[in-house]
Backbone as CSV, one residue per row, in Angstrom:
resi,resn,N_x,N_y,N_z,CA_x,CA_y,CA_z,C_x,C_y,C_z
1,UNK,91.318,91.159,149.645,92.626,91.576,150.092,93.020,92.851,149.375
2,UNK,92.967,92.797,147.846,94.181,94.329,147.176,93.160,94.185,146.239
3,UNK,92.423,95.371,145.898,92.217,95.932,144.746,92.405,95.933,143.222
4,UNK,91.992,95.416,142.127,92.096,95.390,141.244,92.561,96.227,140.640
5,UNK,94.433,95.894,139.958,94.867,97.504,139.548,95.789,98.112,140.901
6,UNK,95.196,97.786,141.961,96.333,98.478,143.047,97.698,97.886,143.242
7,UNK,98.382,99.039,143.305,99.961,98.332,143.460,100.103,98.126,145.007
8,UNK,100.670,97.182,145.340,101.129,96.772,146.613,102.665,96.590,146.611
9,UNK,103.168,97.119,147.722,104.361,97.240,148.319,104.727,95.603,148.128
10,UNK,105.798,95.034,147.463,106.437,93.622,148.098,106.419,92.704,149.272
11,UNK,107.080,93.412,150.143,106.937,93.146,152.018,105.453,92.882,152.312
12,UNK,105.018,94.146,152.329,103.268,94.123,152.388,102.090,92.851,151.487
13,UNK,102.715,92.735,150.463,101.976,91.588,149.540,102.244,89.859,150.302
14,UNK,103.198,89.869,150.717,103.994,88.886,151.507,103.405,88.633,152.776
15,UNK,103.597,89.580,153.879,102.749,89.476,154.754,101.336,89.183,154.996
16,UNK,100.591,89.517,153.787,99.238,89.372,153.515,98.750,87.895,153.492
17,UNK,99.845,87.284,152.260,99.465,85.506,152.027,100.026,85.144,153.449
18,UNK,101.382,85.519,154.212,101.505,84.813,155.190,100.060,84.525,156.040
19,UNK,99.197,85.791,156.612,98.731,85.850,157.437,97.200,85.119,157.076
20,UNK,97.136,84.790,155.294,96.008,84.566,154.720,96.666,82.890,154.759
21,UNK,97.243,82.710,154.721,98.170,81.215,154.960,97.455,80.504,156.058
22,UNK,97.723,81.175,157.340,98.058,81.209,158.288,96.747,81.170,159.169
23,UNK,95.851,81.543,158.327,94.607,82.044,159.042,94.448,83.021,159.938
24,UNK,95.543,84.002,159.989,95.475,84.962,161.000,94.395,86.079,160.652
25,UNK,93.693,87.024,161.707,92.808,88.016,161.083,93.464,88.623,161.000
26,UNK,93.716,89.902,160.101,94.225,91.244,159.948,94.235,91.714,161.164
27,UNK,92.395,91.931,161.906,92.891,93.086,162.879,93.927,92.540,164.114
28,UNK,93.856,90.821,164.316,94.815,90.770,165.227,96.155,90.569,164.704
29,UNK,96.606,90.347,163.739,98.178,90.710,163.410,98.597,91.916,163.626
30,UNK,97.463,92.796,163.507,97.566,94.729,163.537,97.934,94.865,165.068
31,UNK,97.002,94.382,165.762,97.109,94.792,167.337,98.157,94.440,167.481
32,UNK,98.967,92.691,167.274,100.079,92.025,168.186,101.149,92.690,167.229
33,UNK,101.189,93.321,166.311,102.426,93.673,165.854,102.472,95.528,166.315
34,UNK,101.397,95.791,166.657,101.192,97.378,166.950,101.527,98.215,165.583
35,UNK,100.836,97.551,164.337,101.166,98.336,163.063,99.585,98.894,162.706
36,UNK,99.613,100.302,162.549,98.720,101.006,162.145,97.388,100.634,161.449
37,UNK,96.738,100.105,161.180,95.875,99.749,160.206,96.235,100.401,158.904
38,UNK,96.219,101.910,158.811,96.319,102.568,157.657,97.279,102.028,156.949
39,UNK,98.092,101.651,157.288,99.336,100.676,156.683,99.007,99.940,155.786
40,UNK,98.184,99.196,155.633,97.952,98.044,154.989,96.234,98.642,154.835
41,UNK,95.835,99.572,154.677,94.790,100.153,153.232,94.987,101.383,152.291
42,UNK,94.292,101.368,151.232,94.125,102.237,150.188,95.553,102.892,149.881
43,UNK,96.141,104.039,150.262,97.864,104.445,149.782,98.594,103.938,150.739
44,UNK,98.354,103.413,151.659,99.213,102.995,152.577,99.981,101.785,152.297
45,UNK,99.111,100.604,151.463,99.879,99.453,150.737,101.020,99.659,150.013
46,UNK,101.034,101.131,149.871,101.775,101.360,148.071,103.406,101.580,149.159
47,UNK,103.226,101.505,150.365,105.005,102.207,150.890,105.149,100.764,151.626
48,UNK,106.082,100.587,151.475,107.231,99.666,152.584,107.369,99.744,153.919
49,UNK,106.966,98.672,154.676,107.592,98.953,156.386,108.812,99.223,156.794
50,UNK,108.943,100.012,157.659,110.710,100.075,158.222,111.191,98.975,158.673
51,UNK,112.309,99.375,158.984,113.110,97.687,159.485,112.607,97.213,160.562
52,UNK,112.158,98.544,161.864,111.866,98.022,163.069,110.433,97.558,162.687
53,UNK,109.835,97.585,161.578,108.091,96.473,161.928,108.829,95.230,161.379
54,UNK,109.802,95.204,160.368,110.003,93.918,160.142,110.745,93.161,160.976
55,UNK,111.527,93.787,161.859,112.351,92.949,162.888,110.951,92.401,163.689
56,UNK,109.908,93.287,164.553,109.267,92.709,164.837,108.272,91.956,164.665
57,UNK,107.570,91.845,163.442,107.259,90.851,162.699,107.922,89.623,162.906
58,UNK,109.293,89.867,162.280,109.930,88.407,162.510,110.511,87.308,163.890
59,UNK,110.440,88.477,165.458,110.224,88.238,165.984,109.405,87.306,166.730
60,UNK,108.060,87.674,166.468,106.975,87.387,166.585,106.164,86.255,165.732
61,UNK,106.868,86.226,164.712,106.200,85.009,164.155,107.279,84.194,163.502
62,UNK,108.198,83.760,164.397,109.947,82.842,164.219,109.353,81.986,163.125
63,UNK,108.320,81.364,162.977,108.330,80.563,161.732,108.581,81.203,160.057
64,UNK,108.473,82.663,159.992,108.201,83.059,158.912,109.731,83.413,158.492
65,UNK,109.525,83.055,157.271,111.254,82.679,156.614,111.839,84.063,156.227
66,UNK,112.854,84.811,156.985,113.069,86.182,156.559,113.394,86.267,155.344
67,UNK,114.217,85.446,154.597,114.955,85.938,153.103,113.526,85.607,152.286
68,UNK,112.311,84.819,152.199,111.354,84.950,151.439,110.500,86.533,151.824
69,UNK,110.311,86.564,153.424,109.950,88.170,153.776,110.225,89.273,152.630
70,UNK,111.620,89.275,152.776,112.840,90.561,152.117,112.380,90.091,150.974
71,UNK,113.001,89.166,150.160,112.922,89.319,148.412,111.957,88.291,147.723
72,UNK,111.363,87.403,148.943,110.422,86.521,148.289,110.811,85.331,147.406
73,UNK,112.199,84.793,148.127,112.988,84.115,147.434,112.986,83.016,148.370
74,UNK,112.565,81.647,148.399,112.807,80.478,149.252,111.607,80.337,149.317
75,UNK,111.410,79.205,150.844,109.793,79.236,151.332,109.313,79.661,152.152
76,UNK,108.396,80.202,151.937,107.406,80.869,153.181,107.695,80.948,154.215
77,UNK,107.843,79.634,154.544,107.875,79.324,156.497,109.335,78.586,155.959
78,UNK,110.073,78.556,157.599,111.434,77.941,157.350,111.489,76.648,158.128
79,UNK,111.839,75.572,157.397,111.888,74.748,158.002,112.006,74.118,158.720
């Protein structure tokens, strides 16, 4: 997943276990969310998504608990 030593964005670190949770592959979370690949390698981890990938993110996957998303505070998935 992240590099030894690499800093990862919050949001981005989050999304990762979700989808590693979840069993989702990378490249199809990439396609169904239409987020770049570069996003999520090498400097691209290190920046934050805008609001509109996270609205649709959360859209798209209603189970995933927004206030753990944002600050990583609660659980994962919402009950």
């Amino acid at each position: 997943m992240q590099q030894k030593g690499q800093n990862i964005a919050p949001i981005k670190d989050r999304i990762l276990k979700y989808i590693d949770l979840k069993k989702i592959k990378r490249v199809h979370f990439l396609s169904k969310t239409q987020i770049s690949a570069s996003l999520f390698k090498s400097d691209g981890l290190k920046s934050e998504l805008g609001g509109d990938k996270i609205a649709l993110i959360l859209s798209l996957y209603e189970e995933l608990n927004p206030e753990w998303l944002m600050t990583g505070i609660g659980p994962m998935l919402k009950p």
